[in-house]
C-alpha positions in Angstrom: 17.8 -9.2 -51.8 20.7 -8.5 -50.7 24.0 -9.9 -51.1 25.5 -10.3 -47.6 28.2 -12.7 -48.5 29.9 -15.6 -46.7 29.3 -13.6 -43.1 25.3 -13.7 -44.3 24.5 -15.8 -41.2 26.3 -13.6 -38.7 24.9 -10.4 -39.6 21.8 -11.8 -39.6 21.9 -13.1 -35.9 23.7 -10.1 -34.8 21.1 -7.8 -36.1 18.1 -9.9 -34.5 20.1 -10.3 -31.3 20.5 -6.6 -31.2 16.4 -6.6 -32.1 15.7 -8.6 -29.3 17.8 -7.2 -26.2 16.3 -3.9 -27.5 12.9 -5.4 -27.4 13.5 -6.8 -24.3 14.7 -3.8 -22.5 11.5 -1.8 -24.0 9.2 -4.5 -22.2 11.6 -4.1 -18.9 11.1 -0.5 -18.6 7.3 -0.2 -19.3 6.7 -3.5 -17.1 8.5 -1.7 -14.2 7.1 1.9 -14.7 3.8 0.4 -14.3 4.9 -1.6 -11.3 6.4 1.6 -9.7 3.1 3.8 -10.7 0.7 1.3 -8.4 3.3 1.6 -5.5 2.9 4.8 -6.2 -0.8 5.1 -6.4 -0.8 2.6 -3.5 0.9 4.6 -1.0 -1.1 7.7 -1.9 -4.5 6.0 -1.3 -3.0 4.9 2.3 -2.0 9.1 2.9 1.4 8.6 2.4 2.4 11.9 0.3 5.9 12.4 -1.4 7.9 15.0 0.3 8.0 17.1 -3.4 4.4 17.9 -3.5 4.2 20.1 -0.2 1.9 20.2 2.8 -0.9 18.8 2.8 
């Protein structure tokens, strides 16, 4: 292993605090893509249409 000297604790937690905010903001984004996707798929199935994709 190894030697990380008398700051071995510190670089530790730093690195998995960096691990988990990165984690954390994966989850975040695919959580809320999904979310905006139904709203999405949602307002599509009641006829409402983006203004992007054109005339009906």
């Amino acid at each position: 292993m190894i030697d990380l000297g008398p700051h071995a604790v510190f670089i530790v937690s730093a690195y998995a605090g960096v691990t988990l905010a990165i984690a954390g903001l994966i989850g975040w984004t695919l959580f809320d893509a999904r979310r905006t996707a139904k709203k999405l798929a949602d307002l599509e199935a009641r006829g409402i249409r983006r203004r992007s994709a054109g005339p009906a």
